[in-house]
Residue, then its C-alpha position, 0 to 999 in steps of 0.5 A: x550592914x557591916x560595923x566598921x573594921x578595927x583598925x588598931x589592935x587595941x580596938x579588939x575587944x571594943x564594940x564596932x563603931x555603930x553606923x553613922x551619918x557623917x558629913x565629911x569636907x575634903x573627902x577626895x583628899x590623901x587622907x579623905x579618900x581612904x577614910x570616906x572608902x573604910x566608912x562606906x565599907x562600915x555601912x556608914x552614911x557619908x555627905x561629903x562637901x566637895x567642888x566637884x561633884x561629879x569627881x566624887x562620886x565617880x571616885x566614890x562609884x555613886x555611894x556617897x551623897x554629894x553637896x556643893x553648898x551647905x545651904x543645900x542640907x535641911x536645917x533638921x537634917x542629923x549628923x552624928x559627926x563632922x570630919x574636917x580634913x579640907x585644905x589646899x596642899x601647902x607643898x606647891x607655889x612659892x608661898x607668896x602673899x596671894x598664895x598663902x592667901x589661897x591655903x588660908x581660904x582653903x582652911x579657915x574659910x571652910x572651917x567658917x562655913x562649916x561653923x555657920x552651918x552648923x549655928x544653924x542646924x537644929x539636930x548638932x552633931x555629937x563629935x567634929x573631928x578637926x584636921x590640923x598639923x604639927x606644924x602650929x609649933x613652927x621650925x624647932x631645935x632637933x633635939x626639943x621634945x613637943x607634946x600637946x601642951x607645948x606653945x606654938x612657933x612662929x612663920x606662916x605654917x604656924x600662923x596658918x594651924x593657929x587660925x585653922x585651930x582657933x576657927x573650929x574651936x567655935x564648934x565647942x561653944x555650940x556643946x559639939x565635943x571636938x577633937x583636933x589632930x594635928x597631924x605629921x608627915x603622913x606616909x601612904x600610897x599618896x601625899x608626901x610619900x612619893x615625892x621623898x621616894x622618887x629621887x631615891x629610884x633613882x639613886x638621887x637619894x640623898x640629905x637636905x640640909x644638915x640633914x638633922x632636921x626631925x620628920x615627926x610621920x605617921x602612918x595613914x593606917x594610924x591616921x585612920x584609926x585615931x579618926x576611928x577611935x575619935x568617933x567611937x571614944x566620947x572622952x576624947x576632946x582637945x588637941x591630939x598629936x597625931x605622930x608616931x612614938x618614934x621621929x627621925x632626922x631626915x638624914x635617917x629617913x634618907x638611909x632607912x629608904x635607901x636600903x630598903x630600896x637598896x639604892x645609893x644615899x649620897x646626894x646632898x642639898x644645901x639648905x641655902x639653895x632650897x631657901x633660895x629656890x622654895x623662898x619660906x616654903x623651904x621649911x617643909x625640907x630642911x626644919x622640922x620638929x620632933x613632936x611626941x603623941x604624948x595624949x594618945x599614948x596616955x589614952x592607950x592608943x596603940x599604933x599599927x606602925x610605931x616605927x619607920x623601918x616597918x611603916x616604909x616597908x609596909x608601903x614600899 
C-alpha cells in the first residue's frame, strides 16, 4: 500500500501520512476530486457522501465506497477523518432569497447531518477538516491586511461562512480536533481559473471595476498540501487562512495573464454595471480582501506556488 506522496517541500523529512479511513462530503467537487484522487493513489480508504452515486464511482472507477444517507454507516463503523468540502457553487444565479436559501442548505445543512452522525457513532474520528472561505471577512478596504484573528464582515458571503463555521464547531464539543480552512480563490484546471482566463483567449481581457479590489488565491496543489499537513499534524486545530503569502489587486492579476498568454488587457467593466447585472453576487468581482495565512506561516507551512506569476504559469 503506497503512503501518500508529499506534496510540499517541507513534508520531506516527514513520515508519510499512514493509510486511513476517511469520510469525505462534496468529493466530486473542484477540490474534492484532486483530493479523493491524491487519497486513493495514498492507499487510503475513502466513503464519500454524494447525491449521485453512480457519478462518483465512475469518476472514481469503482474505488471509493459511496452512501447517499449517513444512516446507511454502521454506528461502530471508524473513521480516522471527516473531510468536509460539500457546498453548492455561490458563482451562478443571482443571489435571490430562494437562491441563498439553496447555498446555505448546501453548507450548514450538510455540516448538521454530519454533526448528528457523528453524535451517534460510537468510534469518532480523530480530526475533521472543514472547508470555509475568506469570504467570512466580508468586502474590505485594498490596502487592510486580515489574518486569523480579524473579525468577520458583513453581506451574505459572510453571513454564509459565519454560520457555515459556527455549525461544524460542534464537532469540538464531541473531543474531534477540527481544523477550518477558509479558503481563497483556488487556481487549478477548474473552479474560478477558467472563467477569469477565457476572455483573456480572446483578447477581452481586461479590469473590473477600479481594478484595485485584492484576489487573495491559492493554488490547488497548496490546498491539497494543507488538508495533508491537517490530517498528518495533530497540533493543528482552529481557523486557517488558506491564501498564498502573496494577494494581488485584480488589475494585477489581469496583466500577469495577459502576458503570459501574450494576449491585449484593455477592456474595462464598470463596477455599477456588474452590480446591476450580478445584483450582490457583484461581489465576488469588483470587492475583494487581502488576507494573510498568518497560522500557516507560523506553522512552517511552505507553499509549492507563493506567487501568482509561477502559480498561472504552472496552470496555463
Amino acid at each position: 500500500m503506497a503512503p501518500l506522496p508529499h506534496l510540499n517541500p517541507s513534508d520531506a523529512g516527514k513520515p508519510p501520512l499512514a493509510a486511513q479511513a476517511i469520510l469525505v462530503t462534496g468529493g466530486t467537487g473542484f477540490i474534492g476530486q484532486a483530493l479523493v484522487q491524491l487519497l486513493l493513489e495514498g492507499g487510503h480508504s475513502v466513503t464519500l457522501w454524494v447525491r449521485n452515486p453512480l457519478k462518483a464511482t465512475a469518476m472514481f472507477q469503482g474505488r471509493v465506497r459511496c452512501v447517499t444517507a449517513l444512516a446507511q454507516l454502521h454506528a461502530d463503523e471508524p473513521f480516522d477523518a471527516v473531510i468536509n468540502l460539500a457546498g453548492t457553487p455561490v458563482v451562478g444565479p443571482r443571489w435571490t432569497a430562494k437562491r441563498q436559501a439553496t447555498l446555505l442548505a448546501s453548507r450548514v445543512g450538510v455540516t448538521q447531518g454530519l454533526l448528528a452522525w457523528l453524535a451517534r457513532t460510537t468510534v469518532r474520528p480523530a480530526t475533521w477538516i472543514q472547508a470555509s472561505a475568506i469570504g467570512y471577512y466580508g468586502v474590505r478596504p485594498p490596502e487592510e491586511w486580515l489574518d486569523e484573528t480579524s473579525a468577520c464582515g458583513g453581506g451574505f458571503m459572510s453571513e454564509l461562512c459565519v454560520q457555515w463555521e459556527a455549525a461544524a464547531a460542534q464537532a469540538s464539543a464531541l473531543g474531534v480536533r477540527q481544523v477550518t480552512l477558509r479558503l481563497g480563490v483556488v487556481l487549478g484546471a477548474g473552479g474560478a481559473l477558467p472563467p477569469l482566463v477565457m476572455p483573456h483567449r480572446f483578447g477581452l481581457g481586461g479590469r473590473m471595476g477600479d481594478g484595485r479590489q485584492v484576489i487573495s488565491w491559492v493554488h490547488l496543489d497548496d490546498v491539497l498540501g494543507v488538508i495533508t499537513e491537517s490530517l498528518r499534524n495533530d497540533t493543528m486545530a482552529g481557523v486557517y487562512n488558506t491564501v498564498a503569502p502573496e494577494a494581488v489587486s485584480q488589475g494585477e492579476f489581469a496583466r500577469t495573464v495577459g502576458a503570459l498568454l501574450h494576449r491585449p488587457v484593455w477592456l474595462h467593466l464598470p463596477a455599477a454595471l456588474l452590480r446591476l447585472l450580478l445584483g450582490e453576487m457583484a461581489e465576488l468581482f469588483v470587492d475583494g480582501q487581502r488576507v494573510r495565512p498568518a497560522r500557516l506561516i507560523t506553522l512552517g507551512f511552505v507553499f509549492q506556488h507563493p506567487q501568482l506569476r509561477g502559480a498561472l504559469n504552472d496552470l496555463l
